[in-house]
Residue frames as a rotation matrix with the C-alpha (Angstrom) as fourth column:
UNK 1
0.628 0.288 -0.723 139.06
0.717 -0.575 0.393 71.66
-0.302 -0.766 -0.568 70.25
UNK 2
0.412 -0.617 0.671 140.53
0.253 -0.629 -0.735 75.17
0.875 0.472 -0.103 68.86
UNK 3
-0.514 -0.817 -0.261 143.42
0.464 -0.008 -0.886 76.40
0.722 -0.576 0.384 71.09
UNK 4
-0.617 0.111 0.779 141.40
-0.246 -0.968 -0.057 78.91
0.748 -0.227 0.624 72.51
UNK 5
0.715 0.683 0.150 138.88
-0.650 0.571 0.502 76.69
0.257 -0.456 0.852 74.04
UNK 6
0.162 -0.722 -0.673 142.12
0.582 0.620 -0.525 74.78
0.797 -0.307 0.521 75.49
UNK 7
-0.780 -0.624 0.036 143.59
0.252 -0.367 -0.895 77.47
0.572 -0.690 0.444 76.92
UNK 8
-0.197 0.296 0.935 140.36
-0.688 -0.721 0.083 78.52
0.699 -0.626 0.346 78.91
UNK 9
0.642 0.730 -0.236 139.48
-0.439 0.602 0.667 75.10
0.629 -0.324 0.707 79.85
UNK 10
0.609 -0.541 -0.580 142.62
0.646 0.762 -0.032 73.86
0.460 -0.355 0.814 80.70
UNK 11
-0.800 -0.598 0.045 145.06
0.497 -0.703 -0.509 77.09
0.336 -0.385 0.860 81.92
UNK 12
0.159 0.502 0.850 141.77
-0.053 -0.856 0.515 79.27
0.986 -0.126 -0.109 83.38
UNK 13
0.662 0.030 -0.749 141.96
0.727 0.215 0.652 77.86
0.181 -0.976 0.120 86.71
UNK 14
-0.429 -0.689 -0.584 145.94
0.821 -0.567 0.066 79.88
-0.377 -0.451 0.809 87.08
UNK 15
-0.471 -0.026 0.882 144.41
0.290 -0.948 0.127 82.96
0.833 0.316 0.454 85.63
UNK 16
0.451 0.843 0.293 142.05
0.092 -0.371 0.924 83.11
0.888 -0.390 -0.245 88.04
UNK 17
0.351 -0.633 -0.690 144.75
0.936 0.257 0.241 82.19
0.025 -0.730 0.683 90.85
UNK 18
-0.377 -0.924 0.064 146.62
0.897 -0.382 -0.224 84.86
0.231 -0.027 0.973 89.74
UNK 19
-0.140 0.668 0.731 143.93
0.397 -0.639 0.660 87.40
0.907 0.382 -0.175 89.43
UNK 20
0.757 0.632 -0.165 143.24
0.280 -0.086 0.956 86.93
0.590 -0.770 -0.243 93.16
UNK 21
0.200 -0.924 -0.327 147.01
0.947 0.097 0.305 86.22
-0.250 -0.371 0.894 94.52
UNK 22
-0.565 -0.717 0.408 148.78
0.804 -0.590 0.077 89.18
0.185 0.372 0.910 92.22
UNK 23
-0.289 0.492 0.821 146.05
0.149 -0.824 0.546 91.71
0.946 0.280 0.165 91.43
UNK 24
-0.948 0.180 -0.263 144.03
0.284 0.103 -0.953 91.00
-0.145 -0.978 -0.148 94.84
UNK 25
-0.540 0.748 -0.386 141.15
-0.698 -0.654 -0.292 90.96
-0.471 0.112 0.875 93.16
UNK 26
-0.077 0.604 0.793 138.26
0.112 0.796 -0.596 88.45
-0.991 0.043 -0.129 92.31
UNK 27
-0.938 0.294 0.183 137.19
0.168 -0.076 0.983 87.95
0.303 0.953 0.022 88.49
UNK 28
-0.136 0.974 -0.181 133.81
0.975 0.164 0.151 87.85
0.177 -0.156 -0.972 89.90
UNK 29
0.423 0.297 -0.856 133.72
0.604 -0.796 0.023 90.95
-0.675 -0.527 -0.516 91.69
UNK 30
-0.756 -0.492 -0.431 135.29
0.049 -0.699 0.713 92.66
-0.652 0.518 0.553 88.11
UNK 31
-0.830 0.412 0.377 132.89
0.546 0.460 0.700 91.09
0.115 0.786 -0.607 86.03
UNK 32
0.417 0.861 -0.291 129.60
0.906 -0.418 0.060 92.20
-0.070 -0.289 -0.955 87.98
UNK 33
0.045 0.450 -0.892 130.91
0.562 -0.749 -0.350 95.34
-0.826 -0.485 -0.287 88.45
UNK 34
-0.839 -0.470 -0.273 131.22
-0.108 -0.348 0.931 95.68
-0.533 0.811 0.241 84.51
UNK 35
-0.666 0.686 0.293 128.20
0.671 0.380 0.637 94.46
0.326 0.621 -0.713 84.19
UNK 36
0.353 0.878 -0.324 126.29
0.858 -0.442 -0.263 97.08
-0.374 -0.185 -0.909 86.20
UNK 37
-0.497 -0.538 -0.680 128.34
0.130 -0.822 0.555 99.59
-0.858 0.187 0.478 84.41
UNK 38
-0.985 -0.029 -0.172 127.19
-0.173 0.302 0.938 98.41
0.025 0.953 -0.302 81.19
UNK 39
-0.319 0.890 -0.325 123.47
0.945 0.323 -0.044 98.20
0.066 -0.321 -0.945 82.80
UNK 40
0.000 0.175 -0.984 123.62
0.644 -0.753 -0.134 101.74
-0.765 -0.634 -0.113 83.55
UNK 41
-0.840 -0.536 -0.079 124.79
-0.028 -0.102 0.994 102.52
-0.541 0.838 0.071 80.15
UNK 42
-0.877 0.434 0.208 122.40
0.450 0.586 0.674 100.72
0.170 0.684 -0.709 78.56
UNK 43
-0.254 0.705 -0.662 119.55
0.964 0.132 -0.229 102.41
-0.074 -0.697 -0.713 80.79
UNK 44
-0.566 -0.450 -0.691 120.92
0.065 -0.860 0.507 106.03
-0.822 0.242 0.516 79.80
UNK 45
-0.923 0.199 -0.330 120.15
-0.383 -0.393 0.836 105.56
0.037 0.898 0.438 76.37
UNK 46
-0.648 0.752 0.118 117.35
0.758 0.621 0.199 103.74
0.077 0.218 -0.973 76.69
UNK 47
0.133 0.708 -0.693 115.84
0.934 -0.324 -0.152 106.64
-0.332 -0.627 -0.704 78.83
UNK 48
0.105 -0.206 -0.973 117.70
0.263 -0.938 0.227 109.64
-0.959 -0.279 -0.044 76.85
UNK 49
-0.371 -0.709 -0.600 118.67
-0.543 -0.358 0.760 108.79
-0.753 0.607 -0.252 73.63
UNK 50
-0.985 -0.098 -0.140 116.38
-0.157 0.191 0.969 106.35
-0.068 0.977 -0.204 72.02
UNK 51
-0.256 0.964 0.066 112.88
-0.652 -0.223 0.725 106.22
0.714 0.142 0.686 70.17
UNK 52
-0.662 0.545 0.514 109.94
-0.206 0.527 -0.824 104.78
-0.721 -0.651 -0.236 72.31
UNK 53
0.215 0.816 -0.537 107.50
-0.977 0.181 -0.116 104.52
0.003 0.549 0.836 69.10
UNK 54
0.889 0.333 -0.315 108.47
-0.386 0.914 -0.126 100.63
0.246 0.233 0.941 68.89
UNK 55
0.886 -0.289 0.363 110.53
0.122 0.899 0.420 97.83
-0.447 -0.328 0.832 70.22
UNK 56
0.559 -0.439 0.703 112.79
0.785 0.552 -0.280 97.41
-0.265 0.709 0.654 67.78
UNK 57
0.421 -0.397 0.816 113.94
0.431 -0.704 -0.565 100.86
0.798 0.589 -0.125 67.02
UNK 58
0.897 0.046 0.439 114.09
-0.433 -0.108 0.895 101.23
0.089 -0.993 -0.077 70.56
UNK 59
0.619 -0.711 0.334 116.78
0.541 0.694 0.475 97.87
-0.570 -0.113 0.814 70.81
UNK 60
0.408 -0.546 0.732 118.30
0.901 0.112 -0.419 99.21
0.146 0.831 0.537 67.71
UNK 61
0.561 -0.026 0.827 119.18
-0.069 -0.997 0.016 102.88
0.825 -0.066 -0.562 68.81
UNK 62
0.871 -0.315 0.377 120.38
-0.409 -0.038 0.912 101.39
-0.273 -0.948 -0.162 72.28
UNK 63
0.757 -0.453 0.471 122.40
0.625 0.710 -0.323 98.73
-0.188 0.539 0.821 70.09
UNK 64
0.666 -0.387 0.638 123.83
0.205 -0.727 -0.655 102.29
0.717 0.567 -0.405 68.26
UNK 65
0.690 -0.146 0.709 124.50
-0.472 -0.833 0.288 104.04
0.548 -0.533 -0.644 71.46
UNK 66
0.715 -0.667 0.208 126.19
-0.214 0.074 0.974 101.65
-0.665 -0.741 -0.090 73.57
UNK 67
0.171 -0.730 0.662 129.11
0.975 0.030 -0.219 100.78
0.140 0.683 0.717 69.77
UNK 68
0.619 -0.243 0.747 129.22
0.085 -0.925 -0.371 104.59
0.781 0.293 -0.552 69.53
UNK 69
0.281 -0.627 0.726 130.55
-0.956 -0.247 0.157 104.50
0.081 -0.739 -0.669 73.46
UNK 70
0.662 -0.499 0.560 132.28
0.418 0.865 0.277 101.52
-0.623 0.050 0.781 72.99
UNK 71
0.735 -0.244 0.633 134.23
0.592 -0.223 -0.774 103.25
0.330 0.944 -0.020 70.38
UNK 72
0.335 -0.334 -0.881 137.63
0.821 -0.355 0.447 104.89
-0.462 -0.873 0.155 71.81
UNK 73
-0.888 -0.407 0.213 138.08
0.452 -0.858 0.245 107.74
0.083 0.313 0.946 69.24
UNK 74
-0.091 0.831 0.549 134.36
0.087 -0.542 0.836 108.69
0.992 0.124 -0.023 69.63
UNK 75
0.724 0.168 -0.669 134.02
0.679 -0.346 0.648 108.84
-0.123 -0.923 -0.365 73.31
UNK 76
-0.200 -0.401 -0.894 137.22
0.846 -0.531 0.049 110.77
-0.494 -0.747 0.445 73.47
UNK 77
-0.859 -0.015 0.512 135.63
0.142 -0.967 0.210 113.36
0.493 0.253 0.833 70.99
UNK 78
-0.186 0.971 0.149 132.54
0.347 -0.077 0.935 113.17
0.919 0.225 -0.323 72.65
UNK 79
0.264 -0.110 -0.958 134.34
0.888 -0.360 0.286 113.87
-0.377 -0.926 0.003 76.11
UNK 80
-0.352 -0.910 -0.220 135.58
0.882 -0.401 0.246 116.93
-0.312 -0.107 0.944 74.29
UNK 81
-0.674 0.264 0.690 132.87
0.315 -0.743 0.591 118.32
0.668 0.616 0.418 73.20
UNK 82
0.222 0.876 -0.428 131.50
0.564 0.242 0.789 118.07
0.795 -0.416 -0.441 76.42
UNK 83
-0.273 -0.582 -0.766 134.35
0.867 -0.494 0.067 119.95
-0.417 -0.645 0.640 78.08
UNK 84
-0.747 -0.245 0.618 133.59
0.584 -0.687 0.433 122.64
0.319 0.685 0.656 75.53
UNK 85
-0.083 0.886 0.457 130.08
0.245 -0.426 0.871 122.80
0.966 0.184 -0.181 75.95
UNK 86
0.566 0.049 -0.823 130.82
0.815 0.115 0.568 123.10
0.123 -0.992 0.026 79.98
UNK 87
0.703 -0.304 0.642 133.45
0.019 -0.896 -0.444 125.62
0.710 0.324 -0.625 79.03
UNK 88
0.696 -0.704 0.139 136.65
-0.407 -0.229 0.884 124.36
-0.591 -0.672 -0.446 80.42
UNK 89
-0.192 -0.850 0.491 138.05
0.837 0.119 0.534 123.73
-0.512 0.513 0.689 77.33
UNK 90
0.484 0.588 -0.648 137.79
0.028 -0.751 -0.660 127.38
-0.875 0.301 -0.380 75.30
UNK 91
0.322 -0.187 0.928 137.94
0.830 0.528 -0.182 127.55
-0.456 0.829 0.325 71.95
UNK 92
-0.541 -0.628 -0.560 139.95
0.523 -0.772 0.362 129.92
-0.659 -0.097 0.746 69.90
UNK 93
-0.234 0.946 -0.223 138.38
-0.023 -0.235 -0.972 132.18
-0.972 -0.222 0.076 67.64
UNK 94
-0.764 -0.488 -0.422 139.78
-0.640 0.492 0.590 130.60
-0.081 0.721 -0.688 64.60
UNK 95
-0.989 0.145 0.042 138.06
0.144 0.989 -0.028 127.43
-0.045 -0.022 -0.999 65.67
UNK 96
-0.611 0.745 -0.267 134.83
-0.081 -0.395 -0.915 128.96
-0.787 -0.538 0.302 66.97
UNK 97
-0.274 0.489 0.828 132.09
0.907 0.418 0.053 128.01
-0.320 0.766 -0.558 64.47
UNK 98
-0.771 0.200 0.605 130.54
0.113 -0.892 0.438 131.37
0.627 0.406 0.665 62.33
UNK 99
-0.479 0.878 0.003 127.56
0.396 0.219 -0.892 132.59
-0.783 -0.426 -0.453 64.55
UNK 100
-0.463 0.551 0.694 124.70
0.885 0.252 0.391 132.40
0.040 0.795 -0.605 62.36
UNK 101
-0.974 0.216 -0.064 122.98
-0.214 -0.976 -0.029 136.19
-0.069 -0.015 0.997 61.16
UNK 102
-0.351 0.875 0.334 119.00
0.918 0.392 -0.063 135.71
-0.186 0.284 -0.941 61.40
């Protein structure tokens, strides 16, 4: 048995104790409510962000989307470019990209 599979079988019981006692909070009632987070997620991209031509590219695109947010230097540029594009972060005109001549 590798340690790890010790320590859950044989010390999980006081985590949980403690979880409830210290924190004041079930594991259960964290777990589920990570899991409909992570449902809701998943549902996003499904419904915004990936192909519908086939199964598989479908799985695989959600697969993408929910590592990309899972990722903590990409979400926090991806919150930032979202402040931008909302315009409460303003950019200087240094930064500002070239606007394109047509």
């Amino acid at each position: 048995m590798s340690a790890t599979l010790h320590s859950l079988y044989v010390h999980g019981h006081e985590y949980l104790e403690w979880a409830e006692d210290v924190v004041g909070v079930p594991l259960g009632a964290l777990s589920e409510s990570a899991m409909e987070c992570h449902n809701k997620t998943v549902k996003a991209m499904k419904e915004h962000h990936a192909r519908m031509d086939d199964l598989e590219h479908q799985s695989e695109d959600i697969l993408h989307g929910v590592m990309w947010r899972s990722d903590p230097l990409v979400l926090s540029y991806l919150e930032c470019v979202q402040r931008i594009k909302r315009g409460s972060i303003r950019m200087s005109r240094k930064e500002r990209p070239a606007a394109s001549v047509s």
